[in-house]
C-alpha positions in Angstrom: 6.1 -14.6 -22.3 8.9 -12.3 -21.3 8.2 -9.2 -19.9 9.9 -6.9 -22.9 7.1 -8.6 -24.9 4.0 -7.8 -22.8 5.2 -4.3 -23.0 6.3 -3.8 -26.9 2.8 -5.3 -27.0 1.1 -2.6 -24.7 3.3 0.0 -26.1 2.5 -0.5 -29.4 -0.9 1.3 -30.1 -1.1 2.7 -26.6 1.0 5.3 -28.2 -1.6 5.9 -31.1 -4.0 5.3 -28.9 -2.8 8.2 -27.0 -2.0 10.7 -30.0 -5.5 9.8 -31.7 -7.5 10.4 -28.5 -6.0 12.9 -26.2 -8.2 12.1 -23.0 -11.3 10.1 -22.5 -13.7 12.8 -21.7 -16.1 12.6 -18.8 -19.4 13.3 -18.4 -19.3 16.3 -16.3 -21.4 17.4 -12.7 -21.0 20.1 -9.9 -21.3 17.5 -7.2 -19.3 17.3 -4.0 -18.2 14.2 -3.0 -17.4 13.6 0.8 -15.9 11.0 2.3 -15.2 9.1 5.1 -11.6 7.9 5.9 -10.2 5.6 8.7 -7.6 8.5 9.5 -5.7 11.6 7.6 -3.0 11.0 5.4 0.3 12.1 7.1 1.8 13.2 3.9 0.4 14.3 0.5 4.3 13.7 -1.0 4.3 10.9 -3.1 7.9 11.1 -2.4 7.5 10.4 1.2 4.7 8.7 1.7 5.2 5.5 4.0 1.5 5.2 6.0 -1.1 3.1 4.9 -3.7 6.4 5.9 -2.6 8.0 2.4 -4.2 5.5 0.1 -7.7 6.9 -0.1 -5.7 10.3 -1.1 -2.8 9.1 -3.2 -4.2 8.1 -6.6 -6.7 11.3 -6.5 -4.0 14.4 -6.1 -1.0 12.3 -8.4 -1.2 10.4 -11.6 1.2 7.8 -11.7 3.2 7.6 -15.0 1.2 4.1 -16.0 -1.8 2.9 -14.3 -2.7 -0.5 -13.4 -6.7 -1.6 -13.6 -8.5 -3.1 -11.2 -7.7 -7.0 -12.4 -3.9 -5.6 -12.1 -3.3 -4.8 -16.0 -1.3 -2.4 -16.9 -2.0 0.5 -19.1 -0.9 3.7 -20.4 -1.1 6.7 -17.5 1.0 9.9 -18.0 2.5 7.8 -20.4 3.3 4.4 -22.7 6.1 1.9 -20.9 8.2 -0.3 -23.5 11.0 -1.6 -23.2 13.5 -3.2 -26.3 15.7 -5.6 -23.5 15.4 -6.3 -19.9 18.0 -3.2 -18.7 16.2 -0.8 -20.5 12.6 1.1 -20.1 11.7 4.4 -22.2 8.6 6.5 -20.9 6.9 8.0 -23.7 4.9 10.9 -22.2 1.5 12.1 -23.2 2.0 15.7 -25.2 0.4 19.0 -23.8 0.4 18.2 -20.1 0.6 20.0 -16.9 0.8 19.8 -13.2 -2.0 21.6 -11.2 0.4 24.8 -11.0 1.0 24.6 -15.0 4.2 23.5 -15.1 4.4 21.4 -18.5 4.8 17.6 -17.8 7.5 17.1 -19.8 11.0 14.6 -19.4 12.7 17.5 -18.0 10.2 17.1 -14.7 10.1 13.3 -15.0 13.8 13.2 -14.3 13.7 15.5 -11.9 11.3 13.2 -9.7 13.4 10.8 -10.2 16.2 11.9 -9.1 14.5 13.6 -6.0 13.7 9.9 -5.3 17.0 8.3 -5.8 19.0 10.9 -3.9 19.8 9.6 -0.5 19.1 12.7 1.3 15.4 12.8 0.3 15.2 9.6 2.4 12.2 8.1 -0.2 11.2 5.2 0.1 11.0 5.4 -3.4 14.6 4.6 -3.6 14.4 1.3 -3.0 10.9 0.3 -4.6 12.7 1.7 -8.0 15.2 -0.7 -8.0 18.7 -1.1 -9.5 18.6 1.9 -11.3 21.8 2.9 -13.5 20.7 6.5 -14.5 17.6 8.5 -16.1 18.0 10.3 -19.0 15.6 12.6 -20.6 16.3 11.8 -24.5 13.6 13.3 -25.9 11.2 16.7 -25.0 8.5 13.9 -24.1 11.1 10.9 -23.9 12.6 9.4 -21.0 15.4 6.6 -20.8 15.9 4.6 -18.2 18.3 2.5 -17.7 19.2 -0.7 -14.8 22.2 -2.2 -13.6 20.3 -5.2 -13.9 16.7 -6.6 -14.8 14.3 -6.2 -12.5 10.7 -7.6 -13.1 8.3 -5.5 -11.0 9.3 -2.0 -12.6 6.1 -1.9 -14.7 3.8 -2.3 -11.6 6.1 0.0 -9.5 5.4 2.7 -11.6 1.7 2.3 -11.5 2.3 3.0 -7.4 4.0 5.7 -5.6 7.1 5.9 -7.6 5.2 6.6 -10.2 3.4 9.5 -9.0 5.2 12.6 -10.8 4.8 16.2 -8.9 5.4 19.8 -10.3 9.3 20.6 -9.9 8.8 24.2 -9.6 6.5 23.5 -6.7 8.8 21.1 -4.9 11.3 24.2 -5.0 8.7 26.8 -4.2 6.9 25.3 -1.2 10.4 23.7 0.8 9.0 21.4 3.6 5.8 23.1 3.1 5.1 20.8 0.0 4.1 17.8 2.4 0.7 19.4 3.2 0.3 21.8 -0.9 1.5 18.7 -2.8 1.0 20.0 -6.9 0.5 16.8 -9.0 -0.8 16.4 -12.2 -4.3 13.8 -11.5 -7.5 14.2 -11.4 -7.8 16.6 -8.4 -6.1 19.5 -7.0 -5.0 20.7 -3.2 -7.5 23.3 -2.4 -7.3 23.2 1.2 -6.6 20.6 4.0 -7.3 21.5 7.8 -5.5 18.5 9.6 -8.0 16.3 11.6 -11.3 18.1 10.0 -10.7 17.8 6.3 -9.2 17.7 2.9 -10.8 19.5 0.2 -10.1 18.7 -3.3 -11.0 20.5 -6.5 -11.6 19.3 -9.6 -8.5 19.9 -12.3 -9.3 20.3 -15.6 -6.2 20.0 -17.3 -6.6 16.0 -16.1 -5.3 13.6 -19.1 -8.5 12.0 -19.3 -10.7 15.1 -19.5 -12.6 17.0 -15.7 -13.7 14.8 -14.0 -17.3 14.2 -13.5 -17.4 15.2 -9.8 -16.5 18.8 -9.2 -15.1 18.9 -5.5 -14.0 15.7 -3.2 -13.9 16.3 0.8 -12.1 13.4 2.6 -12.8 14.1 6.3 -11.1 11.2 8.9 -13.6 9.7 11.3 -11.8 7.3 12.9 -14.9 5.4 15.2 -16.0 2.9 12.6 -19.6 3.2 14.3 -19.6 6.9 13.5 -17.8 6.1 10.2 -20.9 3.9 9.4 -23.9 6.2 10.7 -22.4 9.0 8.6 -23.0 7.0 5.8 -26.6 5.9 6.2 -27.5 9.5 7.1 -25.8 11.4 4.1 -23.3 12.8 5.6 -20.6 10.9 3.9 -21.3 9.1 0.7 -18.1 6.6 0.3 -16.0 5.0 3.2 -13.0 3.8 2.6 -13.3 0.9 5.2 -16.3 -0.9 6.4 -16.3 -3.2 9.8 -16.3 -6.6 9.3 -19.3 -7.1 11.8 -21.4 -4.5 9.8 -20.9 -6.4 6.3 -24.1 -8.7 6.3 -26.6 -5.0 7.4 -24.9 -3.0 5.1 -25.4 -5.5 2.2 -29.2 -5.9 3.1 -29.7 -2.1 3.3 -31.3 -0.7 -0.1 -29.9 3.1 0.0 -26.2 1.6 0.5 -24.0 -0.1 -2.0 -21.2 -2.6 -0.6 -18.7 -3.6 -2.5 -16.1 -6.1 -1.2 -13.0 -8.2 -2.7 -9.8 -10.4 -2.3 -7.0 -7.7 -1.4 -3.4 -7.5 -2.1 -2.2 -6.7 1.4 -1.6 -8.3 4.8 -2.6 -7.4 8.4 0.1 -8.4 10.5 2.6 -7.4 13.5 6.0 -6.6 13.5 8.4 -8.1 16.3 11.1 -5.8 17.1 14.1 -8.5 17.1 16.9 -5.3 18.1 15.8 -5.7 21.8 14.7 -8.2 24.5 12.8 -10.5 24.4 12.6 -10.5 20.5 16.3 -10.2 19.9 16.0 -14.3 20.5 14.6 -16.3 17.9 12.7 -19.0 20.5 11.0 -16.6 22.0 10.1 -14.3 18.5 8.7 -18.1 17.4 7.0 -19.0 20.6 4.9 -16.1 20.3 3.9 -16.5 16.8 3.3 -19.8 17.7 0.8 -18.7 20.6 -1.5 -16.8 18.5 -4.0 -19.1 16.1 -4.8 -16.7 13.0 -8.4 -18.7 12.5 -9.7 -16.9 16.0 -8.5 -13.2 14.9 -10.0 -14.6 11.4 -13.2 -15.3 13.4 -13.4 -13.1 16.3 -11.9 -9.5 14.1 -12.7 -10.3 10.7 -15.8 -12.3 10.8 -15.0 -14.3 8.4 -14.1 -12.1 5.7 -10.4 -12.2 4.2 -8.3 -15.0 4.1 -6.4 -16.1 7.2 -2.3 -15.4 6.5 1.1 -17.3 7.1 2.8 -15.1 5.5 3.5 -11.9 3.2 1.8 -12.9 -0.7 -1.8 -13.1 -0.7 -4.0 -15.7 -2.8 -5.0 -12.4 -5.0 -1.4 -12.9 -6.4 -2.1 -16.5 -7.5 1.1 -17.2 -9.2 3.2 -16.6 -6.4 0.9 -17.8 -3.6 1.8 -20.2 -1.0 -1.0 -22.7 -0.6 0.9 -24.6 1.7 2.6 -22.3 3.6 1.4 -23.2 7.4 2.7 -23.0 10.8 1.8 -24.5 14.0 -0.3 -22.4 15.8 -2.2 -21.9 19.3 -0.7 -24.4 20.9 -0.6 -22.8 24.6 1.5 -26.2 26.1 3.9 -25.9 23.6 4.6 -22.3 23.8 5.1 -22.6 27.3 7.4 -25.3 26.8 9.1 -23.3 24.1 9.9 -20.6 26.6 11.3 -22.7 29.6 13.9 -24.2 26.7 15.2 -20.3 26.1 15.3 -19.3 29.8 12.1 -17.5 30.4 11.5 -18.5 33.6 8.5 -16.1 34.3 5.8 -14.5 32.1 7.2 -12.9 29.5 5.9 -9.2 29.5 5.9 -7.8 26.3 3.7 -4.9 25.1 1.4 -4.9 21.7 0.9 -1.2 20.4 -2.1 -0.5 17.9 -3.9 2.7 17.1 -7.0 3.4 18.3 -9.0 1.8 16.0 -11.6 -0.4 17.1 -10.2 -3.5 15.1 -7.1 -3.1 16.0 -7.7 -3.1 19.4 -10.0 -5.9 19.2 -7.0 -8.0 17.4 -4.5 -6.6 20.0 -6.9 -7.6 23.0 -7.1 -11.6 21.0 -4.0 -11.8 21.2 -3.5 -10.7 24.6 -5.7 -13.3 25.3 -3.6 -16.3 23.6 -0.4 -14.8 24.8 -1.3 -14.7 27.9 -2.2 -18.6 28.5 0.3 -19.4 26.6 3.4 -18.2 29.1 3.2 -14.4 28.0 2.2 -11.3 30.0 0.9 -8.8 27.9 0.1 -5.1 27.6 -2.0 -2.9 25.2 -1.0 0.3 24.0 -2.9 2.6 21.7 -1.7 5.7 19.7 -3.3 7.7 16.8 -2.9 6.4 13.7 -0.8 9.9 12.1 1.8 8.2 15.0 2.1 4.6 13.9 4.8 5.3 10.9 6.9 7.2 13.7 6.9 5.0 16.3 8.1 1.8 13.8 10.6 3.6 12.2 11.8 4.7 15.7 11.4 1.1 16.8 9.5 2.3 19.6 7.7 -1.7 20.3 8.1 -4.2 21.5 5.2 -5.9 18.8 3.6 -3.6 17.1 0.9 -3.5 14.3 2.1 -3.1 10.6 -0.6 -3.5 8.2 0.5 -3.2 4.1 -2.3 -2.9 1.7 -0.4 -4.9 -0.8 1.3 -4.1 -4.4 0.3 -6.0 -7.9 3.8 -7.7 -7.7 4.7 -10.3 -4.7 8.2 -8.0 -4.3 5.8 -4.8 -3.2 4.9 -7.5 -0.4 8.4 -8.6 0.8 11.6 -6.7 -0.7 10.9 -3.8 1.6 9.9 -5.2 4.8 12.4 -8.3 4.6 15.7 -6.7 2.8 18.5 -6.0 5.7 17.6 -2.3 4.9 14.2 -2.1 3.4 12.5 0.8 4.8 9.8 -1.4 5.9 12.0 -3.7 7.9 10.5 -2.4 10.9 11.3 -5.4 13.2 15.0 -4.7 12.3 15.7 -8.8 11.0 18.7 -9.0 9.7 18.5 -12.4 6.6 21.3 -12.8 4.4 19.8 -15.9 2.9 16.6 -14.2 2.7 17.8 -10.5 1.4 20.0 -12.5 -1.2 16.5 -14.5 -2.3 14.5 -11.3 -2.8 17.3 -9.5 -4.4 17.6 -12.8 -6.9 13.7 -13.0 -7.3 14.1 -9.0 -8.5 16.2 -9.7 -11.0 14.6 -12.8 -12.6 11.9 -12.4 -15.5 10.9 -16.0 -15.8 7.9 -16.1 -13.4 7.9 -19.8 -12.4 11.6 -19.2 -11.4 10.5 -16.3 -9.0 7.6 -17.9 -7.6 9.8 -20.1 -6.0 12.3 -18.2 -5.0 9.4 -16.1 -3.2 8.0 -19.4 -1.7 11.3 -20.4 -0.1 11.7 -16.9 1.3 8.6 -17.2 2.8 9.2 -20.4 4.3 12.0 -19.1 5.8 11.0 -15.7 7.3 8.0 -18.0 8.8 10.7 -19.7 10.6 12.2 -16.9 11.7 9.2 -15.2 13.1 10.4 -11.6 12.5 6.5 -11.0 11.9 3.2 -12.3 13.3 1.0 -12.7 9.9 -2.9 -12.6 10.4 -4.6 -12.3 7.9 -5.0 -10.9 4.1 -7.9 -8.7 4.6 -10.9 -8.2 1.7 -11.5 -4.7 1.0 -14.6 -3.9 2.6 -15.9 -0.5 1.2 -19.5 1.1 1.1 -21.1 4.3 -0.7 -24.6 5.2 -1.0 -26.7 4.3 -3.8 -26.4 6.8 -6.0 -22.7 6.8 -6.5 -20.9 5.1 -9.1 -17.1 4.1 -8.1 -14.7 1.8 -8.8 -13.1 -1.0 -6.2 -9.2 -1.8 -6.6 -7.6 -4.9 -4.7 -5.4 -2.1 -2.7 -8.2 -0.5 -1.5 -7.3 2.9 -2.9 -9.5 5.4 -4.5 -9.1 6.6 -8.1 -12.5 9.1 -8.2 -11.7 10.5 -11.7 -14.2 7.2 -12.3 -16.6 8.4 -9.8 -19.6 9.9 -11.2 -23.3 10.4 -9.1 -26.6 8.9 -11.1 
């Protein structure tokens, strides 16, 4: 079925749906809800946002224009999607809305966030996720057109993600730069306070679509020591963590005053190789060290099983696109070292791996030390906090250096960015014609059989050209205490408007 088809058939009825019932209401409480985050977001600007750390944050402060559930559907948000050809979308937004600061949510502010993301010197990287498009016209009070140079299949789920995250205009205007830390959106929760390092505090807003939601006030406070993360849960302190250690899953399952929940994922752990400098600049050596590190001991000695291990970008959550026979050879410390003699590295190569301080990531960092290093490498560790990891890969301040995604709906969330000659992802700097020119084909091509393969040979190439170290595709491990209801999503993000406490 083409994709103007699934959407007439959402829109139609979604739109009556919507005028008929105005908002699900919840049932309400005047609980507080705290918890317990790996690290602090470094930007509550859906505009902006680029860190993995803002996930647990995202979905509670904006509403993204359609929302996707948690088996990847997608379904009416701030508004109904349809689409009458493969160039054109029209956004039909819900009626009597506003942002937290009561500016109406109206086309007038729709096309004003888009454009905000288009413009080049916002610096979004929305600009690229939104694809080829032609212009954005508001032709209607609640009516928006827009309209592509060219089709592009993943705009329905991109919309359901950050682009699709509208914020008040008038605050954007107000606040200047000071909107990165007093973002005004128009989901379920509203900015109250946030003291950077100690906590974000979130009231309830109850001009949300779907009616208050039931818990009054949501506290996200980063611990970053997964042991500490842990203990505040069994003691109360916390009562949903975003992240659970692997090594913890099989006593957290068996205790009775905790609820785990865990499932396939949509993103990838993996490491960037910065190719703009020595010793990465050369191919044999980027594929040497891939080649060094066996993904089924990280699997084993990190992950503990849980996850999948990864050769490459698309996870098996994405079934249609997934690469089942996508493998590399791997751990092969002889032929590494043979690898390396054949490009000139006479010595150990010294390269360093930077992580944050997390304790996975170190542990993955110090396992592949340990491969590397047998294998004709000589390498280094360096930590960082996590609110520096987005700086130090845009700078290209690595030599490898960890670049975990936690996935989109659609395989081109998982590649176009990190993979396009200038995706804003392309932290390692690889420059692919063949490989830009497949994702930029696979974008514009509705039939999904034709895609899947065009994403399979891209694949297959980037694993030869080793501009990444894949891992793993990581199960979202996430715990709360018994007496709170929540919903799990394959990204791992939290939408607490369906949060309630027995």
């Amino acid at each position: 079925m083409l994709r103007r088809d699934v959407l007439k058939g959402f829109a139609v009825g979604a739109v009556a749906g919507m005028l008929a019932h105005p908002g699900v209401v919840f049932a309400q409480g005047a609980k507080t809800l705290t918890v317990g985050i790996v690290s602090d977001p470094v930007t509550l600007d859906p505009a902006l946002m680029a860190s993995f750390f803002e996930l647990s944050v995202q979905y509670n402060v904006h509403e993204p224009l359609v929302h996707v559930t948690p088996d990847l559907k997608v379904e009416p948000g701030l508004a109904t999607l349809s689409s009458s050809d493969d160039r054109t979308y029209v956004l039909t937004l819900r009626p009597g809305l506003t942002f937290h600061d009561g500016t109406p949510v109206d086309a007038a502010a729709v096309k004003a966030n888009f454009d905000r993301m288009l413009d080049p010197a916002t610096a979004s990287p929305r600009r690229s996720e939104l694809g080829p498009i032609e212009g954005v016209e508001a032709t209607g009070p609640l009516v928006v057109t827009i309209r592509m140079r060219e089709p592009y299949a993943p705009f329905p789920q991109v919309l359901a993600n950050r682009a699709g995250m509208m914020v008040s205009p008038t605050a954007v205007k107000a606040l200047g730069a000071d909107f990165a830390t007093r973002a005004v959106g128009a989901g379920p929760y509203k900015v109250a306070s946030w003291t950077k390092n100690a906590e974000l505090v979130l009231e309830r807003f109850d001009g949300y679509w779907r009616g208050p939601a039931p818990i009054e006030r949501v506290v996200f406070r980063p611990i970053s020591d997964e042991t500490v993360r842990v203990t505040n849960l069994r003691s109360g302190t916390v009562q949903l963590v975003d992240a659970v250690p692997p090594q913890a899953v099989a006593q957290i399952a068996r205790e009775g005053s905790l609820a785990l929940k865990q499932a396939p994922g949509l993103g990838f752990n993996a490491f960037s190789l910065n190719t703009t400098r020595p010793p990465f600049n050369d191919v044999r050596v980027r594929r040497a060290f891939v080649m060094a590190v066996n993904p089924e001991i990280v699997q084993r000695a990190v992950y503990f099983g849980t996850g999948d291990v990864s050769y490459g970008p698309v996870p098996p959550s994405i079934g249609w696109a997934y690469d089942k026979g996508l493998r590399t050879p791997r751990g092969d410390a002889a032929a590494v070292r043979k690898m390396l003699a054949d490009a000139g590295q006479a010595g150990p190569v010294p390269v360093t791996i930077t992580v944050t301080n997390s304790p996975v990531q170190v542990r993955t960092a110090e396992v592949i030390q340990a491969q590397a290093n047998q294998a004709g490498f000589k390498v280094e560790v360096r930590q960082i906090d996590p609110t520096s990891l987005i700086t130090v890969l845009r700078q290209k301040d690595f030599d490898v250096c960890m670049s975990p995604w936690s996935g989109r709906s659609d395989p081109d969330g998982n590649m176009y960015n990190y993979f396009t000659k200038s995706g804003p992802n392309n932290f390692a700097g690889w420059q692919s014609d063949k490989v830009d020119g497949l994702l930029q084909k696979a974008r514009a091509t509705t039939d999904q059989t034709a895609r899947a393969g065009l994403y399979r040979e891209a694949e297959r190439e980037i694993a030869q050209e080793a501009p990444m170290l894949f891992l793993n595709f990581p199960a979202i491990l996430q715990a709360s205490t018994k007496a709170l209801t929540w919903l799990q999503y394959p990204d791992g993000a939290f939408r607490l408007q369906f949060a309630k406490f027995d």
